[in-house]
Wavefront OBJ file of the C-alpha trace (Angstrom):
o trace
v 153.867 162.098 107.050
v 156.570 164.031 105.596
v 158.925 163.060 108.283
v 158.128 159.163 108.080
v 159.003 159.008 104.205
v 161.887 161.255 104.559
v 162.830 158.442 107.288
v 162.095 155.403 104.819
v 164.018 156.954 101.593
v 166.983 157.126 104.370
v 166.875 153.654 105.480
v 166.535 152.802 101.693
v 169.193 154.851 101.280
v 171.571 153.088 104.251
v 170.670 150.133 103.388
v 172.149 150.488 99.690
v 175.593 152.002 100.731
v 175.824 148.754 103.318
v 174.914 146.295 100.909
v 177.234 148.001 98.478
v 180.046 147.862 100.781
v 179.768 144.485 101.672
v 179.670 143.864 97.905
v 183.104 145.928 97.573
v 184.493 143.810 100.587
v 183.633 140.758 99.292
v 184.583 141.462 95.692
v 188.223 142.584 97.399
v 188.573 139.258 99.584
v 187.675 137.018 96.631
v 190.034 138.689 94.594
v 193.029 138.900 97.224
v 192.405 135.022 97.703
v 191.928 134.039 94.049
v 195.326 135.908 93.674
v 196.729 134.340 96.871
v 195.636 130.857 94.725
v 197.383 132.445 90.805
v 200.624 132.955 93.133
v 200.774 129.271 95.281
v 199.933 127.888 91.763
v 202.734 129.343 90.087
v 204.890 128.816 92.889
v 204.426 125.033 93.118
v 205.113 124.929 89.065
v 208.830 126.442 89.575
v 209.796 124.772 92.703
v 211.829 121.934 91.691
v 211.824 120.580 95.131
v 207.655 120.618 95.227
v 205.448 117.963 95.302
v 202.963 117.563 97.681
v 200.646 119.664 95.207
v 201.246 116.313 92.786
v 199.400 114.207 95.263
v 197.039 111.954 93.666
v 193.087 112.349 95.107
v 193.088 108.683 96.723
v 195.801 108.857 99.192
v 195.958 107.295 102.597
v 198.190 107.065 105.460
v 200.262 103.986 104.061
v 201.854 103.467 100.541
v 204.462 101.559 98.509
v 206.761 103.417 96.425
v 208.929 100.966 94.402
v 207.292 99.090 91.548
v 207.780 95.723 91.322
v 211.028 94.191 90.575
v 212.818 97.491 91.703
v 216.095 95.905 93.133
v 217.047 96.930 96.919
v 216.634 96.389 100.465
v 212.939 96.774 101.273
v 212.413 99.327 103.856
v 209.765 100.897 106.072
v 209.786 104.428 107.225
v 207.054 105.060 110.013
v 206.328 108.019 112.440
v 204.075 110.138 114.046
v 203.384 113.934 113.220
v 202.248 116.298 115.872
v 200.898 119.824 115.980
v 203.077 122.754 117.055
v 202.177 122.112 120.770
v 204.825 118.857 120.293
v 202.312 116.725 121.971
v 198.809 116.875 120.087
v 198.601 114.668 116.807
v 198.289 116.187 113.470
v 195.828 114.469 111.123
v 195.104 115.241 107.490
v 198.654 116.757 106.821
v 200.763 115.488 103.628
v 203.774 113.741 103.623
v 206.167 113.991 99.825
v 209.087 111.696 100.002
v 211.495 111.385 97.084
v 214.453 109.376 96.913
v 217.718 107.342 94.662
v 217.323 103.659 93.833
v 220.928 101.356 94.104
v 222.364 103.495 92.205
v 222.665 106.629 93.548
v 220.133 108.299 91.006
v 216.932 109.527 91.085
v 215.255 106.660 87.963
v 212.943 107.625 84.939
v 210.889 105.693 83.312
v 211.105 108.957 80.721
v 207.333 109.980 80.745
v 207.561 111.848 83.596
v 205.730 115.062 84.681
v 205.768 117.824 86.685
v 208.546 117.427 89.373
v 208.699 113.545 88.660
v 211.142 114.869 85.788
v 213.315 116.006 89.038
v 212.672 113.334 91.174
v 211.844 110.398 89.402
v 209.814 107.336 90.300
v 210.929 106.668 93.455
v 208.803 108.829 95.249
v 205.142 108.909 97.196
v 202.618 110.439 98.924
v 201.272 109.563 102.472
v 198.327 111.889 104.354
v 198.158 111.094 107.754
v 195.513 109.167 110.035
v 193.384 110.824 112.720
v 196.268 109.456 114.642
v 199.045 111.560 112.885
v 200.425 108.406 111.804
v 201.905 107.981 108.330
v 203.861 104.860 107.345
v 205.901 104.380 103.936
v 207.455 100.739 102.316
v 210.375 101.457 99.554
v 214.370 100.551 99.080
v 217.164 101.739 100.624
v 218.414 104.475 98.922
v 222.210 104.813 97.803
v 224.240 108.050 98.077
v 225.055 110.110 95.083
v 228.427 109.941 93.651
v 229.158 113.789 94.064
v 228.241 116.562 96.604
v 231.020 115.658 98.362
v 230.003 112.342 100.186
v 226.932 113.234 101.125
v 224.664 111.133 103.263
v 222.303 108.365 101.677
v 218.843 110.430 102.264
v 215.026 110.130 101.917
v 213.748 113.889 101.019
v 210.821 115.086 102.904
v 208.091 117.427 102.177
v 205.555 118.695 104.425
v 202.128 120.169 103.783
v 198.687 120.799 106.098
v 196.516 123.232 107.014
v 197.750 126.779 107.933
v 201.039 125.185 106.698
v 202.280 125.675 103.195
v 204.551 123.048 101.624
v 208.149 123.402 103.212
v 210.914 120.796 103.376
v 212.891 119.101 105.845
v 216.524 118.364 106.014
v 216.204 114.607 104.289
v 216.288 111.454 106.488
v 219.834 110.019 107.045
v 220.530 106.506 108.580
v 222.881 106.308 111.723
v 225.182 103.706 110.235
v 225.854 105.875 107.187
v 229.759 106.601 107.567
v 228.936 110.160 105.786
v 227.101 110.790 108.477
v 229.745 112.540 109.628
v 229.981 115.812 112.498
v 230.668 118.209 109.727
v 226.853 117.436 108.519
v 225.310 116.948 111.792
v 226.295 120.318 112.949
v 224.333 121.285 109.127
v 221.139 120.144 110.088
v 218.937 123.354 109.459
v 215.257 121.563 109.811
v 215.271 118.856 111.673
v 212.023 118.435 112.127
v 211.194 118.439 116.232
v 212.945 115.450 116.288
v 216.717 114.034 114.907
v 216.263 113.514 111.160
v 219.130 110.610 111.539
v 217.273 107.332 112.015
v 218.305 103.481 113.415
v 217.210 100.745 111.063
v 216.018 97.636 112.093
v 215.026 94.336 111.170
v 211.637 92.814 111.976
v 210.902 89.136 112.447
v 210.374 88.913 108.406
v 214.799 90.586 107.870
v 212.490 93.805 106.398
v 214.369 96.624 107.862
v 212.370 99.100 109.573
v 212.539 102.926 111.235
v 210.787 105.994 112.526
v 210.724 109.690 112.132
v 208.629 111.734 114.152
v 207.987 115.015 113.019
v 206.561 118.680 114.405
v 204.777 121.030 112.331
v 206.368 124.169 111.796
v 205.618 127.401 109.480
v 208.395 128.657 107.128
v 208.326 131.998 105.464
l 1 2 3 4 5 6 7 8 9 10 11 12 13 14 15 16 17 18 19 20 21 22 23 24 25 26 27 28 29 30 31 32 33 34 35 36 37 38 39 40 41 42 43 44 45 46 47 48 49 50 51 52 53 54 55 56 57 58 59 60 61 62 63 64 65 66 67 68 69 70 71 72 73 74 75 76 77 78 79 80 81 82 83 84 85 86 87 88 89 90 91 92 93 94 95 96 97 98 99 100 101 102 103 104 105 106 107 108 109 110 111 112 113 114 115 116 117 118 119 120 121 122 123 124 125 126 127 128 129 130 131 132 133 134 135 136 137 138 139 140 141 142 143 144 145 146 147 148 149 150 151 152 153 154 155 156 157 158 159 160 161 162 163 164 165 166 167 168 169 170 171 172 173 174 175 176 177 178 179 180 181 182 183 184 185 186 187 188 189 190 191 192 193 194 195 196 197 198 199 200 201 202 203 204 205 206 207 208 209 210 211 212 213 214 215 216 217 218 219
């Protein structure tokens, strides 16, 4: 009888200390990830080249960027994102682009928040389909009038599941003259595929490209 209680106040006993340290453990993974969160949080509010953290809830795999009257050459960026394995396509993952108007500069309307103060109006938000598709109507951007003739560009974002928000070295249209050797040999993140598009025009004179993109992870 002795025995059998001595037994019972040691499973009691056991049973405490496990439940304790799963407690402890738990406690110490909610914390590491709620300070994982405190530290993405802040992140995203001092990058100045952020944004896919600004995405509004409703967002879809097409969009229009411009408002209406915004003066340019309508455009329409489409493509294809896969998964690491190149071949696989990657739903659910958020696309930032950001961009100049005719002028060269990025516009304000001048209540602007959060990165919009950076990047201005002339930017969006596309998530892609189950498809991996994501598909974008806007203006064709002009160049800026410094950094030493840069390339006319569409910035890119990119941000999914097991993959933070990184960027891409910004699309660049193959009859750009700045698109010169100099900064095609500069091209750091291309994305999987060449970041310099061909433009098009469709049976309605819209003009009309693609980037395809593959995920990849950047420390």
């Amino acid at each position: 009888m002795i025995i059998q209680k001595n037994l019972f106040v040691l499973c009691i006993a056991s049973s405490c200390l496990i439940f304790n340290g799963c407690s402890q453990t738990t406690k110490k993974n909610d914390s590491t990830l709620k300070s994982a969160s405190i530290l993405e949080n802040n992140y995203q509010e001092t990058c100045n080249w952020c944004g896919t953290s600004e995405a509004p809830g409703n967002i879809t795999s097409k969009t229009i960027i411009p408002p209406k009257g915004e003066l340019g050459e309508k455009l329409i960026i489409s493509g294809t994102i896969y998964l690491p394995d190149k071949k696989t396509p990657a739903k659910d993952i958020i696309v930032y682009v950001y961009h100049t108007n005719i002028e060269g500069i990025y516009p304000k309307i001048g209540d602007e928040k959060g990165n919009g103060q950076y990047h201005g109006y002339l930017r969006g938000w596309i998530k892609t389909d189950s498809n991996g598709k994501y598909e974008f109507e806007t203006i064709r951007p002009a160049p800026y009038h410094n950094h030493g003739g840069e390339p006319a560009h569409i910035h890119y974002n990119i941000q999914g599941p097991d993959h933070p928000e990184y960027w891409l070295t910004a699309l660049w249209f193959s009859d750009d003259p700045r698109v010169t050797d100099d900064y095609v040999t500069s091209i750091k993140r291309s994305g999987g595929f060449s970041n310099i598009i061909t433009l098009k025009k469709d049976k309605n004179n819209v003009l009309r490209g693609e980037r395809n993109i593959i995920l990849e992870r950047f420390e």
